[in-house]
C-alpha positions as CSV (number, residue, x, y, z in Angstrom):
1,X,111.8,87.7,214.0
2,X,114.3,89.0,210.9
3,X,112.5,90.9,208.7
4,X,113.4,90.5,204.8
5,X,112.0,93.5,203.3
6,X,110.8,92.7,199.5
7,X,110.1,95.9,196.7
8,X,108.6,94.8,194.3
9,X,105.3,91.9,193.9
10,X,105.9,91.8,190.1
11,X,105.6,88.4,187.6
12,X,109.1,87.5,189.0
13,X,108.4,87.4,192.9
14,X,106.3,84.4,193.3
15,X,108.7,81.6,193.5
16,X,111.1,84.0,196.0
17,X,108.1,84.6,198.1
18,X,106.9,81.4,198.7
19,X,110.6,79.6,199.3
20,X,110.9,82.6,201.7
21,X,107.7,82.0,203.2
22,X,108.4,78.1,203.4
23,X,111.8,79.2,205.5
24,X,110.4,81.5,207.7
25,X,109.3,79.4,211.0
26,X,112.1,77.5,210.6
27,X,114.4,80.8,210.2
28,X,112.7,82.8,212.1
29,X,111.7,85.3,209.3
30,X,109.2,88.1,208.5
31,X,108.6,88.8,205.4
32,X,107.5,92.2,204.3
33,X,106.1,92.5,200.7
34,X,106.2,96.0,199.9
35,X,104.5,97.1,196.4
36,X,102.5,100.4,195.0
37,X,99.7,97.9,194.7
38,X,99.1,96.6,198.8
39,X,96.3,94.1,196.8
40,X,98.8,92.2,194.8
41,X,101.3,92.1,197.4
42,X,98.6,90.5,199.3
43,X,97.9,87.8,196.5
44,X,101.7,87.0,196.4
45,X,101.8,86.0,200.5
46,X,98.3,84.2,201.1
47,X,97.6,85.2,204.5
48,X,100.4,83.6,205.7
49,X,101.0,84.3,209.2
50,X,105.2,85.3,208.6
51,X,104.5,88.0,206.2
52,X,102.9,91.4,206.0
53,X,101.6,93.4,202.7
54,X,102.8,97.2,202.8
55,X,101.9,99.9,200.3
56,X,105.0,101.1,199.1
57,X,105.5,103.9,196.7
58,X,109.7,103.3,196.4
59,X,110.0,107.3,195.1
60,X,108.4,108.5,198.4
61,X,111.6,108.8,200.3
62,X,109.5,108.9,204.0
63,X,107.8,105.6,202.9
64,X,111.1,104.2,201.5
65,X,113.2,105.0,204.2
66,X,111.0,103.6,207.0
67,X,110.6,100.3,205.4
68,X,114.3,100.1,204.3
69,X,115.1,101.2,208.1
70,X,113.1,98.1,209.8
71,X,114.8,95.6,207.5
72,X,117.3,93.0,208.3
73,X,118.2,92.8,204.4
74,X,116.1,94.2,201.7
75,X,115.4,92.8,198.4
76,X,115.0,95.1,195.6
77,X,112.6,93.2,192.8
78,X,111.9,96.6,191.0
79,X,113.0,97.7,187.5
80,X,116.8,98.0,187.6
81,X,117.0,102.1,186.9
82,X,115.0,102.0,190.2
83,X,117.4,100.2,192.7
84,X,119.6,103.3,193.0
85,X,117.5,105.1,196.3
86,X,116.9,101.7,196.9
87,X,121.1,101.0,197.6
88,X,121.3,104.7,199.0
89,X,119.2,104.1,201.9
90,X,120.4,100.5,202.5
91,X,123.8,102.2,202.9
92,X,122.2,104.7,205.1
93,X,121.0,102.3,207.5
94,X,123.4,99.5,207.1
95,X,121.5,97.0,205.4
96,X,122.6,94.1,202.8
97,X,121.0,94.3,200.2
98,X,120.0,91.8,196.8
99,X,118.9,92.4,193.2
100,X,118.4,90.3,189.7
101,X,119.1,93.2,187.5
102,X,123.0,93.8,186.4
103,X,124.9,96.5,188.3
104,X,124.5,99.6,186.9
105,X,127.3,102.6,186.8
106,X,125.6,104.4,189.3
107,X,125.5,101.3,191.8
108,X,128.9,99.9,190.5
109,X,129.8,103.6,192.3
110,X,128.4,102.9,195.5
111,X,131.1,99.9,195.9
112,X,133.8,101.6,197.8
113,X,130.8,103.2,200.6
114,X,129.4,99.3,201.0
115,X,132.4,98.0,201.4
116,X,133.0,100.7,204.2
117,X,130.1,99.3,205.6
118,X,131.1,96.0,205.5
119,X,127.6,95.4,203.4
120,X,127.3,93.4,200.9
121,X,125.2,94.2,197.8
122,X,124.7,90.8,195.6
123,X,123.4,92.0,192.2
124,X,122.9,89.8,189.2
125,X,121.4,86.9,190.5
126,X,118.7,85.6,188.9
127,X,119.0,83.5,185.8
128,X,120.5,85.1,183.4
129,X,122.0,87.3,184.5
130,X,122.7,84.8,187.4
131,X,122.3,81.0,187.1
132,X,123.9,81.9,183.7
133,X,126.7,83.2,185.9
134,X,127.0,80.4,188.2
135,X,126.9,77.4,185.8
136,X,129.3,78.9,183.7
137,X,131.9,80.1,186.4
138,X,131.3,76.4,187.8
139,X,132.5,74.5,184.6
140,X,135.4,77.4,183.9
141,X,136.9,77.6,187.1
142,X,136.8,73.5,186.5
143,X,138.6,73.6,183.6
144,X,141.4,76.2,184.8
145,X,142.1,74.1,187.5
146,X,142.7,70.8,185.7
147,X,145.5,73.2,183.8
148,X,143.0,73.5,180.7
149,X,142.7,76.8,178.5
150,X,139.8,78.6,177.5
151,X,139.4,78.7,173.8
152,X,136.0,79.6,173.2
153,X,132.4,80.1,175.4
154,X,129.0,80.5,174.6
155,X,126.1,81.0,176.5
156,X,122.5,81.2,175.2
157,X,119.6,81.6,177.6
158,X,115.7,81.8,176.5
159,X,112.3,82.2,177.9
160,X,110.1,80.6,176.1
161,X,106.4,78.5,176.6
162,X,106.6,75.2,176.8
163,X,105.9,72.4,174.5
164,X,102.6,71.8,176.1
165,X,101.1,74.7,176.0
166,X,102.7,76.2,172.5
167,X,99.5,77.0,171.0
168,X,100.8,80.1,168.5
169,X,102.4,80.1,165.1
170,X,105.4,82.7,167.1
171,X,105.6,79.5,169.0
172,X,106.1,82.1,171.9
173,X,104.2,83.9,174.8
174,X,105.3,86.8,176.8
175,X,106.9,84.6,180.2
176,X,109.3,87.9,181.4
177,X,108.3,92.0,181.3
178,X,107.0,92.2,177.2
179,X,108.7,95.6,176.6
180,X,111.9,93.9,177.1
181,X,111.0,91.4,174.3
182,X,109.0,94.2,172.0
183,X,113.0,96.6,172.6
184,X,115.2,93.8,172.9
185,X,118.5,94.7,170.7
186,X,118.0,98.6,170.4
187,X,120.5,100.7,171.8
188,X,123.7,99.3,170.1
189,X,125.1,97.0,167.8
190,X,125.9,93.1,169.4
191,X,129.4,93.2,169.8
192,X,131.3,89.7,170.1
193,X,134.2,87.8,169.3
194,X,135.2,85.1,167.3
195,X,138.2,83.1,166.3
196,X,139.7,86.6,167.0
197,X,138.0,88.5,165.0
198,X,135.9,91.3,166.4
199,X,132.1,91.4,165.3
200,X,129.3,93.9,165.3
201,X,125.7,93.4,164.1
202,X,123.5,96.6,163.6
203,X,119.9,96.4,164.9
204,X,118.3,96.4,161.5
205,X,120.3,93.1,160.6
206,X,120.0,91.4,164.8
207,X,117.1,89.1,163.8
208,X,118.8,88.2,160.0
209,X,121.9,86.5,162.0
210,X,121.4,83.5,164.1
211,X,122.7,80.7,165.3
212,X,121.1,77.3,165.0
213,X,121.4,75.0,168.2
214,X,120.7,71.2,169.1
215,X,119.6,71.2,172.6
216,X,119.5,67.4,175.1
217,X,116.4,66.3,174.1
218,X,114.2,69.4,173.4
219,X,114.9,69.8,170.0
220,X,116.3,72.7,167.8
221,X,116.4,76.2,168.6
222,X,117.9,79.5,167.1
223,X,119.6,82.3,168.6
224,X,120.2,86.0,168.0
225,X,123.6,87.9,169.4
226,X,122.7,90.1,172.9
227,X,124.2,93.1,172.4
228,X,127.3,93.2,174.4
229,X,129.3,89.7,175.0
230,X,132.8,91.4,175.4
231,X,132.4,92.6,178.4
232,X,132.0,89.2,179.9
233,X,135.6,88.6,179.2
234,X,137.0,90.4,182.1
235,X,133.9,89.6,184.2
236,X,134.7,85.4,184.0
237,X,138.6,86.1,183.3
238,X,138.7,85.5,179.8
239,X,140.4,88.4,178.4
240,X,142.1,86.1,176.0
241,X,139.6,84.0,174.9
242,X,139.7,83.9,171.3
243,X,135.4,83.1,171.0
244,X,133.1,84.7,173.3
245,X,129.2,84.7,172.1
246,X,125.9,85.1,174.3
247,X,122.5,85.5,173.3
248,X,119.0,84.4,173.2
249,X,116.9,81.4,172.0
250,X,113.6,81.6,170.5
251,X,112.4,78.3,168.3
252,X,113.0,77.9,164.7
253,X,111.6,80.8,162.5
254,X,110.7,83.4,164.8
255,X,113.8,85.7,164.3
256,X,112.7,85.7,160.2
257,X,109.2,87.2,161.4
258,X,110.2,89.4,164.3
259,X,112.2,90.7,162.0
260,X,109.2,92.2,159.6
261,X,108.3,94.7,162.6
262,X,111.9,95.7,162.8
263,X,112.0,96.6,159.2
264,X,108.5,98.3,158.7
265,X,109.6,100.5,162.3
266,X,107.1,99.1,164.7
267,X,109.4,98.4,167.6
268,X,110.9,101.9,167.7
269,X,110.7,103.9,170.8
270,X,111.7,106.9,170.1
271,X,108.5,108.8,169.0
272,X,105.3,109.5,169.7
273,X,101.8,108.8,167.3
274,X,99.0,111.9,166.9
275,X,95.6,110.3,167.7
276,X,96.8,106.4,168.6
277,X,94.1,106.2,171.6
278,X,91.8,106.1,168.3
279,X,93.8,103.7,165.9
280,X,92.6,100.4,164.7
281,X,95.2,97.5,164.7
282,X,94.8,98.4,160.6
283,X,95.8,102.0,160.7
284,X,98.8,101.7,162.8
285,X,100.0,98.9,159.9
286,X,99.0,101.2,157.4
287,X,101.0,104.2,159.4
288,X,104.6,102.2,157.9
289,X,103.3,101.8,154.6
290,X,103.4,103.6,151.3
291,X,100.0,105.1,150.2
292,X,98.2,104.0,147.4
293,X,94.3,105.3,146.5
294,X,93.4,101.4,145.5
295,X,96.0,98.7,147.4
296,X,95.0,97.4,150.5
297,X,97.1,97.5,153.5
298,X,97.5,93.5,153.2
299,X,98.8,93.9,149.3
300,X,101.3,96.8,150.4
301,X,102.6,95.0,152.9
302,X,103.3,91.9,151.0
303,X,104.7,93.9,148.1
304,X,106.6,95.7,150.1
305,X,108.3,92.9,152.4
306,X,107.8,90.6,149.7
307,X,106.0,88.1,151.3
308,X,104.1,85.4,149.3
309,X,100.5,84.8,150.5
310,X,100.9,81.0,151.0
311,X,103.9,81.5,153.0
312,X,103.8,81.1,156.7
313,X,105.1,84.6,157.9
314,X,102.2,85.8,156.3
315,X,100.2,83.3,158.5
316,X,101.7,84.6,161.6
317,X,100.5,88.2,161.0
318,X,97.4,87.5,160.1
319,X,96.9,85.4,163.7
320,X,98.2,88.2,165.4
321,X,95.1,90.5,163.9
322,X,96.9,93.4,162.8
323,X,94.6,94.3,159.9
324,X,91.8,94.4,162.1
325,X,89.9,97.6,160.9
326,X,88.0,97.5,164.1
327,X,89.9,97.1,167.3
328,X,91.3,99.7,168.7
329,X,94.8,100.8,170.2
330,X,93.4,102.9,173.2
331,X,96.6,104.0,174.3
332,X,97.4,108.0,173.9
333,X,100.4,109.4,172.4
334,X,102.3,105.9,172.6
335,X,104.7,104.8,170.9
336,X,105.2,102.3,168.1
337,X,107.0,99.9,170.4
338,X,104.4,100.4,172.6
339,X,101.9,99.9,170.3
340,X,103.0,96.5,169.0
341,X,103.4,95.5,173.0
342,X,99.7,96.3,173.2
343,X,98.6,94.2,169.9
344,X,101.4,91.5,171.2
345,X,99.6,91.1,174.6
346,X,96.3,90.1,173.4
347,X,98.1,87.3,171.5
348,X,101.0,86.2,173.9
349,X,99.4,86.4,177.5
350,X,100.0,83.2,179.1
351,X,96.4,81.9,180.4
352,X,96.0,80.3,183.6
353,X,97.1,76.8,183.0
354,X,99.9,77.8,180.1
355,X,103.4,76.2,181.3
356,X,106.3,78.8,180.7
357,X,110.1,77.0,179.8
358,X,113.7,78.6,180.6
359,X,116.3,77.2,178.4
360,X,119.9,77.6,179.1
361,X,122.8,75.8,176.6
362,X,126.9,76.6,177.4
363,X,129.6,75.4,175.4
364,X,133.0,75.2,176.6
365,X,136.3,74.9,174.0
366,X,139.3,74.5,175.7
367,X,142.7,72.9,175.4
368,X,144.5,70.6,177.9
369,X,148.0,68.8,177.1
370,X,147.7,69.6,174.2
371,X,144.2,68.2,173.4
372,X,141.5,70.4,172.4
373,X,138.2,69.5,174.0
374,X,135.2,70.6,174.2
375,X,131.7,70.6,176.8
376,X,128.2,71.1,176.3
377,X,125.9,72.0,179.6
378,X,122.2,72.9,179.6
379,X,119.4,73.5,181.6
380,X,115.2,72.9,181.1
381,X,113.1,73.7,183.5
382,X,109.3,73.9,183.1
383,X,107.0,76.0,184.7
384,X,103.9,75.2,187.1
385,X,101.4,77.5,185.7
386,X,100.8,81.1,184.9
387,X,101.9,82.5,189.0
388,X,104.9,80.0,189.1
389,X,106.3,80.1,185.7
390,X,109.8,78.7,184.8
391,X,110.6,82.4,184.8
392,X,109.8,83.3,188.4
393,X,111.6,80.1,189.3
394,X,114.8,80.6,188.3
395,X,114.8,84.1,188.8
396,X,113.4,84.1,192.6
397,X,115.2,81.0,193.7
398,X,118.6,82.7,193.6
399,X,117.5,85.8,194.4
400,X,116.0,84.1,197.5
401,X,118.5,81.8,198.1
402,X,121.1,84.2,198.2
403,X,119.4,86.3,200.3
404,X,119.1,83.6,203.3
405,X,122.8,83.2,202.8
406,X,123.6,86.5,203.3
407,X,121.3,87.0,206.6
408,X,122.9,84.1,208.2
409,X,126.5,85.0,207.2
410,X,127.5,81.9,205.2
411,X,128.1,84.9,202.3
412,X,129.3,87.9,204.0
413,X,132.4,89.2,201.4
414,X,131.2,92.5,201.4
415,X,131.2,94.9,197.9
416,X,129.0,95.3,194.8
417,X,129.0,92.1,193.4
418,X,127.9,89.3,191.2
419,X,127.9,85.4,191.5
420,X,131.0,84.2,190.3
421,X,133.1,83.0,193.3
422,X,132.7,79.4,194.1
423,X,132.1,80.4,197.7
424,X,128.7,82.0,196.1
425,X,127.9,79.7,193.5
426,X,129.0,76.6,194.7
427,X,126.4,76.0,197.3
428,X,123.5,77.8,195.8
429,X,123.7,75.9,192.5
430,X,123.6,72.9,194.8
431,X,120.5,73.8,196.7
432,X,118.8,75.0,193.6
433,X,119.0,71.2,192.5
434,X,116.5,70.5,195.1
435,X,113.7,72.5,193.3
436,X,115.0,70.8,189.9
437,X,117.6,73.1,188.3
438,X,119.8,70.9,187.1
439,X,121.8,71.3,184.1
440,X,123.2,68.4,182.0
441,X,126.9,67.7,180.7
442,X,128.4,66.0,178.2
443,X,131.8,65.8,176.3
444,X,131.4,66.5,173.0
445,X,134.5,66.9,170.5
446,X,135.6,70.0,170.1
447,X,134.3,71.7,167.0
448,X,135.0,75.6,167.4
449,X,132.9,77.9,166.2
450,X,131.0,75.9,163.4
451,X,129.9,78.7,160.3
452,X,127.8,76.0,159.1
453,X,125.6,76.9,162.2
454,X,125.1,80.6,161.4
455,X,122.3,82.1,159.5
456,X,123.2,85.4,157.5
């Protein structure tokens, strides 16, 4: 038996587990699930004769190193500032190894030692990054080889619930790791380009300037800049492209009201509150607001944002009780951000039955004899249920896919690397059409980047 060793039984494992598991007679495969929690590594593989749970604490090096040492390839599922011992010890004991999370400096360092090793590290391959990568690279490297030029590219990718089961005024649950959603944009202004001209948006105005999309049949959508597109320039060969955009969809209206918790402070992470274990939803409001001896919170707050009561941001903070004078935060010395994860939680938890949705939209300017074109790919996939979400779908697919590649040597180009060469991409964007990822093309004319579009 080949044993795949797995770190990690998080939200995003499911779907890789189970393909792996559906593989593993046929393969001859045994999967190891190892996770600080041996119970919910347990729930992930079902009894299922192929697979064992371990307890696995990744920053006990004894623990690591022995599970790492009995692998045939190890896949690293943890947070990405964790994969670092991780890649060490595959090194150490000459073992491929593949992540979802984007290659950090510090494993972007280890290239020239896996190359040595003639390992391969594939990084990046989840779904976005990852089936982002892969469909886009597909329809480029189409496009250069026809003798077309790239004029402008944009990519938008979003988690969101799905139709069925959108049963908030956010028209949004949590489907991916909700501190990622409560810090998404700090750390940097969104850097982009377009029609040659360089842009930058500042934190403070992210959520005040987005773009409004029409997506095949799902309807309309908005999008906010991620924080760094130009570095995806080099990455897909596009160092001249005059337009290069990325970033994330949420439905109509909810940058305008995320946007409230970004002005009032909520979402910063820097600091600690005295005495939160022993706030009320209503005094960690009243923490970002002016004082008066006779205003209530709800009047400050409305004077302050200037928010009309019959309008329907007010609406949304009102459902998501946070002038509730009697539930508490019960968290010690947190911080704002992670206060408004907690009051965000009780709100956006998917329940049982709750269907998750990935969304993915491209577009592609380009010129060819003379002709400027343009084409228009997306992706919607649906989710199962609460385990196998949209999310853990089109993250663990690849990820798994990948991984079988890699063990029976049909990818075996060894480095640090990502999933942009059609020797990669190419055949695992073709299997992935068996579990329904599928995106959708059409020829469109070629408009550019459209202002009219563009919120702010």
């Amino acid at each position: 038996m080949r044993n795949i060793l797995i770190i990690g039984a998080g939200r995003s494992s499911a779907s890789l587990i189970k393909y792996l598991l559906d593989k593993s007679s046929q393969e001859n495969l045994h999967i190891i699930v190892g996770d600080i929690s041996k119970e919910e590594a347990n729930k992930k593989l079902n009894n299922h004769p192929n697979a064992t749970a371990i307890q696995l604490d990744v920053f006990n090096q004894e623990e690591r190193a022995k599970a790492i040492a009995n692998a045939a390839i190890v896949i690293s599922m943890l947070p990405a500032s964790f994969h670092i011992e991780v890649a060490k010890d595959c090194i150490k004991y000459k073992k491929n190894m593949v992540t979802a999370s984007y290659i950090s400096k510090e494993i972007e360092a280890l290239h020239n030692d896996v190359v040595a090793n003639n390992l391969v590290f594939m990084n990046e391959i989840g779904v976005d990054p990852g089936i982002d990568h892969m469909s886009a690279m597909q329809v480029i490297d189409k496009i250069r080889d026809n003798g077309g030029k790239m004029l402008l590219f944009e990519s938008f990718t979003g988690g969101l619930v799905a139709p069925e089961s959108d049963t908030n005024l956010w028209n949004y649950k949590f489907t991916w790791n909700p501190r990622n959603v409560v810090t998404a944009g700090q750390g940097g202004a969104a850097m982009f380009i377009q029609e040659g001209t360089y842009k930058y948006i500042p934190y403070h105005k992210l959520f005040r300037r987005t773009e409004f999309l029409q997506i095949n049949g799902s309807g309309k959508f908005e999008a906010y800049a991620n924080r760094d597109s130009l570095k995806f320039r080099s990455i897909y060969g596009l160092d001249d492209i005059p337009t290069m955009y990325r970033g994330t969809i949420r439905k109509v209206g909810f940058s305008r009201a995320w946007n409230i918790f970004i002005q009032l402070g909520m979402t910063d992470d820097t600091y600690t509150i005295e005495n939160s274990e022993h706030m009320s939803y209503r005094d960690f409001t009243n923490l970002f607001l002016a004082y008066s001896p006779s205003d209530s919170v709800e009047l400050k707050l409305r004077s302050y944002l200037k928010i009309d009561q019959d309008d329907i941001m007010w609406d949304k903070l009102i459902e998501l009780d946070i002038f509730n004078p009697t539930k508490k935060i019960g968290l010690k010395n947190a911080t704002p951000a992670q206060i408004l994860q907690k009051i965000l939680t009780d709100k956006w938890t998917l329940s049982e039955d709750d269907k998750d949705m990935i969304i993915m939209h491209h577009k592609f300017g380009y010129e060819i004899k003379g002709e400027k074109k343009q084409i228009e790919s997306s992706l919607v996939s649906i989710g199962e249920n609460q385990t196998y979400t949209a999310m853990a779908k089109t993250v663990g697919l690849p990820v798994a896919i990948a991984t079988l590649k890699i063990l029976n040597g049909e990818i075996s180009n060894p480095g640090v690397q990502r999933p942009i060469t059609k020797e990669v991409y190419n055949p695992i964007l073709k299997e992935l059409e068996a579990y329904g990822i599928v995106f959708k093309e059409k020829q469109v004319p070629y408009l550019g980047y459209n202002p009219e579009n563009v919120l702010g």
